[in-house]
C-alpha positions in Angstrom: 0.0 0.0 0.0 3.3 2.3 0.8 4.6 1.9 -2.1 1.9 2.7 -3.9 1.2 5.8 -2.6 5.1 6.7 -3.5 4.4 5.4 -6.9 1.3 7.9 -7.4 3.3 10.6 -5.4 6.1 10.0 -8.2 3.8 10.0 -10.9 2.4 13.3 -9.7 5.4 15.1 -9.5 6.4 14.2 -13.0 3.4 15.5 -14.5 3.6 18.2 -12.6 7.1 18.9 -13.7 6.0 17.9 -17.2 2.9 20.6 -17.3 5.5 23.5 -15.7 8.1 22.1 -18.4 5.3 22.8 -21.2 4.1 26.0 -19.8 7.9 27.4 -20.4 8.3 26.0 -23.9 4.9 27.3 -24.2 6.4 30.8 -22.9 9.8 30.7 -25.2 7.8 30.3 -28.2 5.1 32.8 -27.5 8.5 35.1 -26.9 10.5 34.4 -29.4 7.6 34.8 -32.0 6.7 38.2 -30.2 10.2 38.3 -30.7 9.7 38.0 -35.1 7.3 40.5 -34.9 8.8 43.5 -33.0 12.3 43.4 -35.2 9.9 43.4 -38.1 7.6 46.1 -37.2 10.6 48.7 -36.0 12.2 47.7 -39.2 9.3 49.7 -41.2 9.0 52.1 -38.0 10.2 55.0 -40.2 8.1 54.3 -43.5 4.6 53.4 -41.3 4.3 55.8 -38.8 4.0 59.3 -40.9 1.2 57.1 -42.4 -0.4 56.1 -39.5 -0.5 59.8 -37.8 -2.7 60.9 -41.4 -4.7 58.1 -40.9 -5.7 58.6 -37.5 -5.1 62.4 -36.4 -4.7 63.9 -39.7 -1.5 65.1 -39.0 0.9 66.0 -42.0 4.6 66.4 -40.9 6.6 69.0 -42.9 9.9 66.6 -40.8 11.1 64.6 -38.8 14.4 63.0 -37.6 14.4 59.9 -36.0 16.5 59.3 -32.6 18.9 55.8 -32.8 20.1 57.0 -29.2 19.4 53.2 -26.9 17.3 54.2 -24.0 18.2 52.6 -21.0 16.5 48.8 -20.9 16.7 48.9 -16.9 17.0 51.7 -14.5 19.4 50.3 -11.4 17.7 52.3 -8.8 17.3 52.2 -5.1 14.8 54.6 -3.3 16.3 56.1 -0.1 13.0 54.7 2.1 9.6 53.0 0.9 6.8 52.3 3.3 3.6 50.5 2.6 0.7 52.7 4.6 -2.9 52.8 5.7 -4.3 56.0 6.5 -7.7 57.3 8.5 -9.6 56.1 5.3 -8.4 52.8 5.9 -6.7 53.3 2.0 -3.6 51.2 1.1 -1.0 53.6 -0.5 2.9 53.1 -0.7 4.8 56.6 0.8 8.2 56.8 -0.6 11.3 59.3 0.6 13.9 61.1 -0.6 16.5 62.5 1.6 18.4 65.1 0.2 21.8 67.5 1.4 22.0 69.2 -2.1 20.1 70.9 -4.7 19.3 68.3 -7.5 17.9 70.4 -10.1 16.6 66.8 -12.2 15.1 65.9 -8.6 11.4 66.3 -10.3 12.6 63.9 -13.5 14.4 61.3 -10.8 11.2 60.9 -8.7 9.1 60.6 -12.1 11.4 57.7 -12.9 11.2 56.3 -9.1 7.2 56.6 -9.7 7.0 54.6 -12.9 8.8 51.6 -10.9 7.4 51.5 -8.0 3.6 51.4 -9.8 4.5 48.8 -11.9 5.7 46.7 -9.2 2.8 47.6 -6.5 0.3 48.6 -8.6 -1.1 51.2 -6.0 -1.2 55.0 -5.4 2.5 56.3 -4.3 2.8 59.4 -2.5 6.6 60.9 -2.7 8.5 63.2 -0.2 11.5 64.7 -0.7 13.5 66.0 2.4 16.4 68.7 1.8 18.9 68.6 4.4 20.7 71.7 2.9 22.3 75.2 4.2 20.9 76.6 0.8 17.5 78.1 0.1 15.5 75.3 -2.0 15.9 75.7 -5.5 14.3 72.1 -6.5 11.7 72.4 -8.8 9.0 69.8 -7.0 5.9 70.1 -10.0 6.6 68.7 -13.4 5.1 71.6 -16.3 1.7 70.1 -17.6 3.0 68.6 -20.6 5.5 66.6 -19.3 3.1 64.7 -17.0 2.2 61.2 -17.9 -1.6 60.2 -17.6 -1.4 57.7 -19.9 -1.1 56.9 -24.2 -2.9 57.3 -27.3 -3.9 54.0 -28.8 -4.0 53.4 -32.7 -5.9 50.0 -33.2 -4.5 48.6 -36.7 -8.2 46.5 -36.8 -10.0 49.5 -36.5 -8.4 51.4 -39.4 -9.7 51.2 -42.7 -8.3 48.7 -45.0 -9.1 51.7 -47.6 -7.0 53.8 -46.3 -3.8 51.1 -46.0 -4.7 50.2 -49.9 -4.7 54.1 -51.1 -0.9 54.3 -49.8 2.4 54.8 -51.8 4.1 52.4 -49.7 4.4 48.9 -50.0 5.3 48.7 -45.8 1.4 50.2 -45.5 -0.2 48.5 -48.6 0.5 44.8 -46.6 -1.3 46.0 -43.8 -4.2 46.0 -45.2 -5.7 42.1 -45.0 -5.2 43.3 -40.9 -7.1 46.6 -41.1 -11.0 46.6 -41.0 -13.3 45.2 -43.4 -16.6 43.4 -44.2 -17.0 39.7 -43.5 -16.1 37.6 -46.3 -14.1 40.8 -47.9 -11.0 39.3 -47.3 -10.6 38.1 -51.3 -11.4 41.3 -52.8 -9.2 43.1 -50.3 -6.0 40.8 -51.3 -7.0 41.0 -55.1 -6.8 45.4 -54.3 -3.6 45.0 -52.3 -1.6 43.1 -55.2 -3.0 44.8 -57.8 -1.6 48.4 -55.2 1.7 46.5 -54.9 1.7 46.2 -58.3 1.9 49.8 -59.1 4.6 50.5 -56.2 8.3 50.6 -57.8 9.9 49.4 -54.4 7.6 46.7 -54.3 8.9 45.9 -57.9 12.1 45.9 -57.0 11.9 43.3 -53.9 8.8 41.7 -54.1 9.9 38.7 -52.0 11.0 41.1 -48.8 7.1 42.5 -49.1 5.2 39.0 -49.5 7.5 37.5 -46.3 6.4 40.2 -44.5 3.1 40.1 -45.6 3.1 36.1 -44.8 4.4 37.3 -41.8 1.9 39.5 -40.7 -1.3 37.1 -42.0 -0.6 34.6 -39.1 -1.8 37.6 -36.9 -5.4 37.0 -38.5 -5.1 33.0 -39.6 -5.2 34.5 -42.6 -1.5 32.4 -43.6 -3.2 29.8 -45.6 -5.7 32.4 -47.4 -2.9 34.2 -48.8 -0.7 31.5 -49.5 -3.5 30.2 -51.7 -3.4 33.3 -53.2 -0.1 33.6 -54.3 0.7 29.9 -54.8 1.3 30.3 -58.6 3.5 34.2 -58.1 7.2 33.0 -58.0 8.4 34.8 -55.0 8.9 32.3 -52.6 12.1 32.0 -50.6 13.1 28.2 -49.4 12.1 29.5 -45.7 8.8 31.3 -47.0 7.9 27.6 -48.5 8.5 25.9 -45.4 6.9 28.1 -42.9 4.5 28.0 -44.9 1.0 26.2 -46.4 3.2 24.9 -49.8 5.9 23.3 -47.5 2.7 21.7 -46.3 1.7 20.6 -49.5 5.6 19.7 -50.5 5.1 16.7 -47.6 2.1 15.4 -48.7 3.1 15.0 -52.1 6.1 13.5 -50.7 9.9 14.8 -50.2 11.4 14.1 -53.2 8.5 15.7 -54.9 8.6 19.1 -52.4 12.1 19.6 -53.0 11.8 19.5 -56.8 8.8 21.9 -56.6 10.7 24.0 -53.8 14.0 24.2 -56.7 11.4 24.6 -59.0 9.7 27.8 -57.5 13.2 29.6 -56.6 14.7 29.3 -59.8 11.4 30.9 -61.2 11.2 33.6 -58.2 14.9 34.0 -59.3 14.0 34.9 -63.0 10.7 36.6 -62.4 13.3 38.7 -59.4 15.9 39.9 -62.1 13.3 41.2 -64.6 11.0 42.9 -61.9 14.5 44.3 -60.8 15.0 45.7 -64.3 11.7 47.1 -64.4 11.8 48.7 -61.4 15.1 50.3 -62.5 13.2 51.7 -65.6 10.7 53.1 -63.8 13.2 54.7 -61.2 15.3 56.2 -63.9 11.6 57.7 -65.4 10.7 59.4 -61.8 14.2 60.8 -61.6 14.3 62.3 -65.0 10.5 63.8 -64.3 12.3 64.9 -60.6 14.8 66.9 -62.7 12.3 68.6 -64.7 10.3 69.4 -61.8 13.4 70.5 -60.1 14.1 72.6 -63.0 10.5 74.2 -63.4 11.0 75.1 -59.3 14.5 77.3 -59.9 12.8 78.9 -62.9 10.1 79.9 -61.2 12.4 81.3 -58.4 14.8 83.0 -60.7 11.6 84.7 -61.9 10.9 86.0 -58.2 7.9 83.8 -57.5 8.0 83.4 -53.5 8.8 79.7 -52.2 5.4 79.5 -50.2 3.9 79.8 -53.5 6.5 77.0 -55.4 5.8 74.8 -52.5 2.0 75.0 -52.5 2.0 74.7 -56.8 4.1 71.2 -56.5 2.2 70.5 -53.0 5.7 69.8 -51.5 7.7 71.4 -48.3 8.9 75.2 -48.0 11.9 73.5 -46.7 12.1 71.0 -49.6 12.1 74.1 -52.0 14.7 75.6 -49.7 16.8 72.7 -50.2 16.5 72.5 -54.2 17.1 76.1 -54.5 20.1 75.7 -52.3 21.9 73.2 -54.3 21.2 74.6 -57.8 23.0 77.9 -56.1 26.0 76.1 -55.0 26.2 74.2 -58.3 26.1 77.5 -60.0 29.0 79.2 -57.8 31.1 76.2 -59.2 30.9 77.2 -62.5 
């Protein structure tokens, strides 16, 4: 009887161990897809969000510059005293101090960042004192301005958007996000056949097709919608060997049997190869086209300033940037002082 109880003890400890096991591969997956995603979705950062502030807010930028400096990942601090309390009103709150001999003039901004920790590992109202030990008069500032208070974020749902408005962009990075936008039930076919025929049109897209329809495969397993579009652009010969085998035809490949999914794999690469190299060359046509119509344009805008027309008014006739005129004006003038 003993020793059946240790057997069933035994047993329950290994399935216990088993489920925790699971739970962690379960985890490192989940991660290391989230993982996919992120890299891929900062990777556009610079080419979607311009987009997605039009979209949503309207918001036209005449520029930007984006910042590459790494914010700190963790913040190595230790508060000077933190005390969990509970006043008259018998409310939980977490009082934290700050004991100070000098004038720290980023006191405000240190406390901020002390703030954002300690919620996010208490999760309940924080009340913070700083005490100045100083000879000096205080010259801390103790009130962040308005602005610089955070209350919260803005929230830009990509399933709320319409897939219109992804399908009426010039860039392929927005065009792909369109099967995850919002749409009718059962619209999901004509909004693919729309985003191709978009793609299409877009000489970036011609001249990488396969970076756009990973991505896009990419981005369809966020709906289930991987199979859908796979079917969909079985018979287009863009398909990388690791496209194919994350992927419905890798599927496909095995059921027909191996031999027969490597010849079809070989098969589809050496026609995305072919189909690659002349979309390349077309794309290169049409660049060289949109630079020699850049030129004229270019031209028409120094004519028009050698004339005296003011820049507000060359910027508003080609619907482009004061700055942008600025700039071409700028470098016509100090080609011209080389002459």
């Amino acid at each position: 009887m003993g020793k059946k109880k240790n057997n069933d003890k035994e047993n329950h400890e290994e399935n216990k161990n088993d489920k925790v096991e699971s739970k962690k591969k379960e985890k490192k997956d989940d991660d290391e897809k989230g993982n996919i995603y992120d890299r891929m979705i900062k990777e556009d950062s610079d080419l979607t969000f311009e987009g997605l502030l039009e979209m949503e807010y309207g918001i036209n930028l005449e520029d930007h510059q984006p910042l590459r400096e790494k914010i700190p990942k963790t913040l190595e601090r230790e508060v000077d005293a933190l005390y969990k309390i509970e006043a008259e009103d018998h409310k939980e709150q977490l009082l934290h101090f700050e004991y100070q001999t000098k004038n720290n003039k980023e006191m405000v901004e240190r406390v901020q960042e002390y703030n954002a920790l300690i919620y996010r590992k208490y999760g309940i109202p924080i009340r913070h004192i700083v005490v100045y030990y100083g000879p000096e008069k205080k010259k801390m500032i103790s009130q962040l301005p308005e602005d610089a208070v955070f209350r919260g974020f803005e929230l830009i749902c990509i399933n709320e958007i319409d897939s219109d408005k992804f399908l009426n962009s010039d860039k392929p990075e927005l065009v792909i996000l369109a099967p995850l936008g919002k749409y009718k039930k059962g619209q999901i076919d004509e909004v693919l056949n729309l985003m191709f025929s978009k793609l299409d049109e877009l000489p970036k897209y011609s001249a990488s097709p396969s970076r756009y329809i990973n991505k896009l495969l990419m981005y369809s397993k966020l709906r289930n919608l991987d199979e859908t579009i796979t079917d969909k652009i079985k018979d287009m010969p863009l398909f990388t060997n690791e496209m194919i085998k994350d992927h419905a035809l890798y599927k496909e490949g095995k059921e027909e049997g191996l031999e027969q999914g490597r010849e079809r794999e070989q098969a589809l690469k050496d026609e995305a190869e072919k189909r690659e190299q002349a979309l390349k060359k077309e794309a290169e046509k049409k660049e060289q086209a949109l630079k020699k119509e850049a030129e004229k344009k270019e031209q028409a805008i120094i004519n028009f300033h050698t004339k005296g027309v003011d820049i507000k008014i060359i910027a508003e006739s080609y619907s482009i940037s004061q700055k942008r005129v600025k700039e071409i004006i700028a470098d016509w003038e100090k080609r011209m002082s080389k002459k």
